[in-house]
Structures are given as structure tokens and as C-alpha cells.
C-alpha positions in Angstrom: 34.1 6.4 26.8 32.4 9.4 27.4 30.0 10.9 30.9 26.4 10.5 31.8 25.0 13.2 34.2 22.6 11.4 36.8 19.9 13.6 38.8 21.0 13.5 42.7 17.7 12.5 44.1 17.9 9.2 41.6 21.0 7.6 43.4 20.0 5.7 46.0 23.7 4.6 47.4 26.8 4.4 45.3 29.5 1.8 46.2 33.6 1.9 44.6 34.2 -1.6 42.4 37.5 -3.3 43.4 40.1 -4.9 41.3 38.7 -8.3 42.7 34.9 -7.4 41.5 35.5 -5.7 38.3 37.8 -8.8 37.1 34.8 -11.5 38.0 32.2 -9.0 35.9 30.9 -10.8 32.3 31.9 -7.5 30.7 30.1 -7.3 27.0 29.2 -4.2 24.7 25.5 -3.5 24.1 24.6 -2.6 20.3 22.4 0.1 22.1 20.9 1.1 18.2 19.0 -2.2 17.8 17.5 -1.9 20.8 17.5 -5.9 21.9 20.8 -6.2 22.7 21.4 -9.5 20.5 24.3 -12.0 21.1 26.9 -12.4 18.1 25.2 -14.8 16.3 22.3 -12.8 16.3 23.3 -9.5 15.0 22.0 -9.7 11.4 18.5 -10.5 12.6 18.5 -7.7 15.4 19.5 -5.2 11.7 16.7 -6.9 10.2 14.2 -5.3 12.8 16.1 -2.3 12.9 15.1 -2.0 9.0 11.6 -3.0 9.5 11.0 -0.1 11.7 11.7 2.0 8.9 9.8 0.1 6.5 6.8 0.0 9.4 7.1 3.9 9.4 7.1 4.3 5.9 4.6 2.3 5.4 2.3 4.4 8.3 3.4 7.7 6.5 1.9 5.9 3.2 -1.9 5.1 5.2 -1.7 9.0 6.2 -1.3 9.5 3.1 -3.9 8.0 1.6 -6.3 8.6 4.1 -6.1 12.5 3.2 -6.2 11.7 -0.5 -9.2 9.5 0.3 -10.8 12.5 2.5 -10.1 15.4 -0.7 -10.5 13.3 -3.4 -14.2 14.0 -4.0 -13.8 17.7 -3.4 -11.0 18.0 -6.0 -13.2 16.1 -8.4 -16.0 17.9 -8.1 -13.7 21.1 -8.2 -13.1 20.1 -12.1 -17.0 18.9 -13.0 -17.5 22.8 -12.2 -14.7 24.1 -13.6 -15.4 22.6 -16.4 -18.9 23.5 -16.5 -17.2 27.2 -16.4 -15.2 26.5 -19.5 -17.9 25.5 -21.0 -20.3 28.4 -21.0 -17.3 30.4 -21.3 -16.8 28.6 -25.1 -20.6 29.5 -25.7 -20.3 33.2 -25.3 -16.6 33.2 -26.8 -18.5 31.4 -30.2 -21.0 34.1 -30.1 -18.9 37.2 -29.5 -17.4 39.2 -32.0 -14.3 40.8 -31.7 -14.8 43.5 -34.3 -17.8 44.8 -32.4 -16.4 44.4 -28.7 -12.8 43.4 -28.4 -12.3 44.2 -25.1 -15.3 42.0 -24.0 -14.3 39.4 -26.3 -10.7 39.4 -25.1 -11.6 39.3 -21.9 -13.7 36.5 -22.5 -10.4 34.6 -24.2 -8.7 35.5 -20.5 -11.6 34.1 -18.6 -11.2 30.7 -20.9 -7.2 30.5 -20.2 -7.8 30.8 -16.6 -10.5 28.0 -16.4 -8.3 26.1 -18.6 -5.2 26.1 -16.3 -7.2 25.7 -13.5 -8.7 22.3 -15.1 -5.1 21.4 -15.8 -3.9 22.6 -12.2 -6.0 20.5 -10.7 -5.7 17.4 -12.9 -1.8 17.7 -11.8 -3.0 17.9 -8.2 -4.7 14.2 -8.6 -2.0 12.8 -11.3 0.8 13.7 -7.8 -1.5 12.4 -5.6 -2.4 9.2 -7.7 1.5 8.6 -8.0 2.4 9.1 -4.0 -0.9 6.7 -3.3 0.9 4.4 -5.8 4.6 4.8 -4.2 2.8 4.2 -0.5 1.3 1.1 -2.0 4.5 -0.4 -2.9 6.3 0.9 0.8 3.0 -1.0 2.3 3.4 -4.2 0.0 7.6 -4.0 1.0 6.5 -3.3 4.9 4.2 -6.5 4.9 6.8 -9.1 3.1 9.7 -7.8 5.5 7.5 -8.5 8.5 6.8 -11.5 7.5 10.2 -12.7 6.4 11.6 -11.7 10.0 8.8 -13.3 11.9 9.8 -16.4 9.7 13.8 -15.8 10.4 12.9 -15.0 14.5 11.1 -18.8 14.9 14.2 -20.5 13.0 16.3 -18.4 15.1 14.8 -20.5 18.2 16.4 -23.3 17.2 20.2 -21.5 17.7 19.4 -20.9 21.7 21.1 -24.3 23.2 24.1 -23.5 20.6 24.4 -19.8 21.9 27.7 -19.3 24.2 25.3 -16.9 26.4 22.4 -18.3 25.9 20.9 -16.3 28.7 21.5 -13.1 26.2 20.3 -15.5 23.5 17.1 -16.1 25.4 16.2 -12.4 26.4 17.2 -11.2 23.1 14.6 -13.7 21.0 12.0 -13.3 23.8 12.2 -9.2 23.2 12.2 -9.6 19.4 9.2 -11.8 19.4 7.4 -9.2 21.5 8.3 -6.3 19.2 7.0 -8.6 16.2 3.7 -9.7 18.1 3.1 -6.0 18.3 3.6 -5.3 14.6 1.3 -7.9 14.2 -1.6 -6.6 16.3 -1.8 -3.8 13.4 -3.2 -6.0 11.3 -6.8 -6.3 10.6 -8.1 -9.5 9.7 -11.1 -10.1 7.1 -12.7 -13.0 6.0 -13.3 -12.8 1.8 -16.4 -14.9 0.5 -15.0 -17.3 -2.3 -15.8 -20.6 -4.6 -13.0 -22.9 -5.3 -13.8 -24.1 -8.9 -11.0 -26.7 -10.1 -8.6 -25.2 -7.7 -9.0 -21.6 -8.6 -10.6 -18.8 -6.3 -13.6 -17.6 -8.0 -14.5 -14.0 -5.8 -17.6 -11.9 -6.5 -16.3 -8.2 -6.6 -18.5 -4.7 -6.5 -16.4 -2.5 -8.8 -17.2 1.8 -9.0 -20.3 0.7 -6.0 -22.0 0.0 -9.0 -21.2 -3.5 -10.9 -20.5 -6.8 -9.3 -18.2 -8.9 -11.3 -16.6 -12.6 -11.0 -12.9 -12.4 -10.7 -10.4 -14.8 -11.0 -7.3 -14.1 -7.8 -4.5 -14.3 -9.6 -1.2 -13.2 -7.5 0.9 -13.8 -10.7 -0.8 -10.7 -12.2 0.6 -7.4 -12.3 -2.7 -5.7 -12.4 -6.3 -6.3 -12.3 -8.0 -7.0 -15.4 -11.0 -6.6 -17.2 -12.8 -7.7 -19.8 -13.9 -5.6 -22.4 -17.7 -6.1 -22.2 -17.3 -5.8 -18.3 -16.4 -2.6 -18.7 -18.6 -1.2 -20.6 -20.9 -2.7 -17.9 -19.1 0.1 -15.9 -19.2 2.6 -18.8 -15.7 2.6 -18.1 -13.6 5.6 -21.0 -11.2 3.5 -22.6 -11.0 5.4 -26.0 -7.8 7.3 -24.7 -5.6 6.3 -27.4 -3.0 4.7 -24.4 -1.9 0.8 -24.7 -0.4 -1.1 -22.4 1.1 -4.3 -23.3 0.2 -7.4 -20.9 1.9 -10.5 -20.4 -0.8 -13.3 -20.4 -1.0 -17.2 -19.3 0.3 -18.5 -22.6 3.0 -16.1 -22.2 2.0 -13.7 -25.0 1.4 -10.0 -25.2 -1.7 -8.9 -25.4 -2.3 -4.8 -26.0 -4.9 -3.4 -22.8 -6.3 -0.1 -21.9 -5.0 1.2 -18.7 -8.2 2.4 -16.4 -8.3 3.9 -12.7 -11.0 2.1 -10.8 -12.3 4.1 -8.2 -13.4 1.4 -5.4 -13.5 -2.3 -5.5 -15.2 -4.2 -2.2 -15.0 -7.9 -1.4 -17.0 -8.6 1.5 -15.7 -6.2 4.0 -12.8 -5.7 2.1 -12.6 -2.2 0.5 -10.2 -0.4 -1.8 -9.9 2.8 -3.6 -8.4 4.5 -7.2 -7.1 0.6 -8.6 -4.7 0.8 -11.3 -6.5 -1.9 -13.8 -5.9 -3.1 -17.4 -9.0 -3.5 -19.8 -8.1 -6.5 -22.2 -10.1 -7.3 -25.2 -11.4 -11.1 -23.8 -12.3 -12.2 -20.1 -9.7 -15.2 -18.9 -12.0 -17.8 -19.0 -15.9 -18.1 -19.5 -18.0 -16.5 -16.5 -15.0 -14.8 -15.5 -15.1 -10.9 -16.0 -11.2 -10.8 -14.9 -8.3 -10.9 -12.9 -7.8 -10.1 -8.7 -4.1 -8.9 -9.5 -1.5 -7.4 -7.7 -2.6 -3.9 -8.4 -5.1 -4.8 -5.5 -3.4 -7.5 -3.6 -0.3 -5.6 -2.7 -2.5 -3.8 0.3 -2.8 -6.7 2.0 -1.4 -10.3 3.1 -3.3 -13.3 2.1 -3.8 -16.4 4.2 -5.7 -19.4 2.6 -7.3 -21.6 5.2 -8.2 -25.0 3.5 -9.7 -26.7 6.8 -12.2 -23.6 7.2 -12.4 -22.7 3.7 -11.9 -19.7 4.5 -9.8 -16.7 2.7 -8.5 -14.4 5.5 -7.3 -10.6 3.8 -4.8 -9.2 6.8 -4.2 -5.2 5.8 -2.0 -2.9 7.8 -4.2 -0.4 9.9 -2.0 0.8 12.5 
């Protein structure tokens, strides 16, 4: 029930429906929130897009996101190198001064060092935030890209239940719409090609961590994070003396104690990525290996192997 108000110039002729007509008219509700229209038997997968339009937005909101933090990242670091700098020369002349014979220069000098001191902490805040949206996004990305590809799975099996629809007309305009809306999606994809070896059945890939270091790395989608060996990252003069352990589940099933590390960029061919959650362990997974390609970097992105070509194809969202 309800009106709809219609602009005069937009009606071209109106005409009264009879008894006769309006009994002969295929009468059906539209599910006018999905947007396709989908028979009966269809309904669940028409909800499926209509939840992968919020994923696909959140998922957008997340590669703002990270674009900015990309963009201020430097700034914000370099805003703490000086500040600290500050602090430092601050501690000099607060180490020299003597209270007896100035107090109110030397506490002005203890203001001055609280001041650069919650300003250091200020800003570390500002990038520990930031590092945990980037890391929330991540996850809203890696969710976005399974979704899509589950319903582009469900919407070709689908194709099969056209001849067994009751309106298969609907049936037909309904999957043809949905595999339009899905191609789109799709189109946001880049698609990279990723240098590899296959040694024994395992994807050996040559990695540039910190623009610095290039590694071996073992992809291993069964791994939480990436991880590195011990000597490879003191390759990278990599901090790991933070008194933090993180226990890691490895191949023989036991835990092994790591140092958590942020890696600030890690390229694979074209393939770049930026602040990478990674575990320093105290051995490399096999010898020649420095470590393992895990999920702390492969949740960006879908991966296609393609054995005839030998080829490794990296799609990431870049709407």
C-alpha cells in the first residue's frame, strides 16, 4: 500500500485496468532491497549480494584508510626521531643544571622534558590506533575477498536451478543481473604476476623486505604470520630485544617462543605491501629458506596458481 507522486510532464497517456485485465496479470512482489528481484528459490543468494555490498564497502573504507596512514606515516615518524632528539638535549642540560643555584631554570627544564615526553608518547598512540585500524581493514579486505568469491562460486551453481525454476524467465533475468553485479566487483581487482621456483612442490619466492634485504621465503597459507629467521633479521637490524614473546604453532605441531616485529614494506615483483605484522623465530624452516610468506601478508590479496603457465597471479582489491 501506500502513493507515489509522478511529475505531469513524465505521463505520456494513462489508461483504467478492467476486472478482465487485472485478473490475467502474473501479479508477484518485488524484494525491492536486493535489488535483482530473485525468484523464490533464489532468495538466499540475492541476501548474499546484499551482504557483500557491505563487506565491498567496508572493505573500500579500509583502502582509504590505509592509503592516508600510508601518506602520514613518514611524517609521524619523523615527528618522533625529532622529538626525541628534543628530549634528548633536554636530559643533557637537566644532568648539568643545578637546582640549588637556579631552580626556576632547572624546573622549567623538568617541564620542558614532560612535555617532550608526552608528546613522544602522544604520538606513539597515534601510530599504535592507526596500526590497529590498518590491521582491522586488513581482516574486512581478507572477509570482502572470500565472500566474493564464495557467491561468484554459489551464482554459477545457481545456473544449474534455471530449467527447474517455475518462472524461469525471473530465474533468468535475476542470474543474468547478479552475474553482472559480480563481473563488476571483479573488474576491482588488479592482477600481478609473482616470480617463483617450485622446489619439491613448495613455492620458493624471492622477497625485498625494509627496501633493503632480499630474502627466500617459503608461501605458506597455513601460517598465521610471516616469519623470520633469526639471523635474517639481524640481516635487517631488525630490534627484537623487547622483552615480548609470542608463542607459534609450527609444522610438527609444537610451540615455538617468537619475537613479534612490524615490517615496514615487503615487495614481490610488483607486489608491494606496508607495516607487516611478522614473527622472528629462532631457526629458518628449512635450509636456504630465511622464512615463511604467511597470512599476515596473504590476507591482502587472492591467490591463483596457474600450473600450465607456471605462473602465480596475486589479485588485490583496488577499487
Amino acid at each position: 500500500g501506500g502513493s507515489i507522486s509522478l511529475r505531469r510532464s513524465s505521463i505520456k497517456s494513462i489508461e483504467k485496468s478492467n476486472i478482465v485485465a487485472s485478473s490475467q496479470t502474473n501479479w508477484r512482489p518485488v524484494n525491492a532491497l536486493t535489488e535483482l528481484d530473485p525468484p523464490v528459490e533464489m532468495t538466499d543468494l540475492a541476501l548474499a549480494y546484499k551482504k557483500l555490498k557491505k563487506d565491498r564497502f567496508l572493505a573500500i573504507q579500509a583502502k582509504k584508510r590505509a592509503r592516508i596512514f600510508q601518506k602520514n606515516h613518514s611524517e609521524v615518524m619523523q615527528k618522533i626521531a625529532a622529538e626525541k632528539q628534543r628530549f634528548a638535549k633536554i636530559a643533557e642540560q637537566l644532568n648539568s643544571a643545578n637546582p640549588n643555584r637556579d631552580l626556576r631554570g632547572y624546573n622549567n627544564l623538568v617541564r620542558l622534558q614532560n612535555q617532550s615526553t608526552n608528546k613522544i608518547l602522544a604520538l606513539q598512540e597515534q601510530l599504535t590506533k592507526s596500526f590497529q585500524e590498518i590491521s582491522l581493514g586488513k581482516k574486512n579486505i581478507h572477509r570482502y575477498l572470500q565472500n566474493l568469491d564464495l557467491l561468484k562460486q554459489r551464482a554459477h551453481e545457481s545456473k544449474s536451478k534455471l530449467i527447474e525454476s517455475e518462472n524461469k524467465d525471473q530465474a533468468e533475468l535475476f542470474w543474468t543481473k547478479i552475474e553482472t553485479k559480480l563481473a563488476k566487483f571483479d573488474s576491482e581487482f588488479n592482477n600481478l604476476t609473482v616470480p617463483h621456483r617450485n622446489v619439491n612442490g613448495h613455492m620458493i619466492l624471492n622477497i625485498r623486505i625494509n627496501d633493503r634485504v632480499d630474502g627466500r621465503f617459503l608461501l605458506d597459507t597455513g601460517a598465521s604470520f610471516v616469519t623470520l629467521s633469526k639471523n635474517f633479521a639481524k640481516r635487517l637490524n631488525l630490534n627484537i630485544n623487547n622483552g615480548i614473546n609470542l608463542a607459534l604453532s609450527v609444522a610438527d605441531g609444537s610451540l615455538v617462543d617468537g619475537k613479534p616485529v612490524i615490517l615496514n614494506s615487503m615487495k614481490i615483483g610488483d607486489v608491494h605491501a606496508h607495516r607487516i605484522s611478522a614473527v622472528v623465530l629462532p631457526f629458518a624452516p628449512s635450509s636456504g629458506i630465511d622464512g615463511l610468506l604467511g597470512m599476515s601478508f596473504l590476507k591482502e590479496f587472492v591467490i591463483n596458481f596457474d600450473p600450465a603457465n607456471k605462473r602465480l597471479v596475486f589479485k588485490r582489491f583496488n577499487p
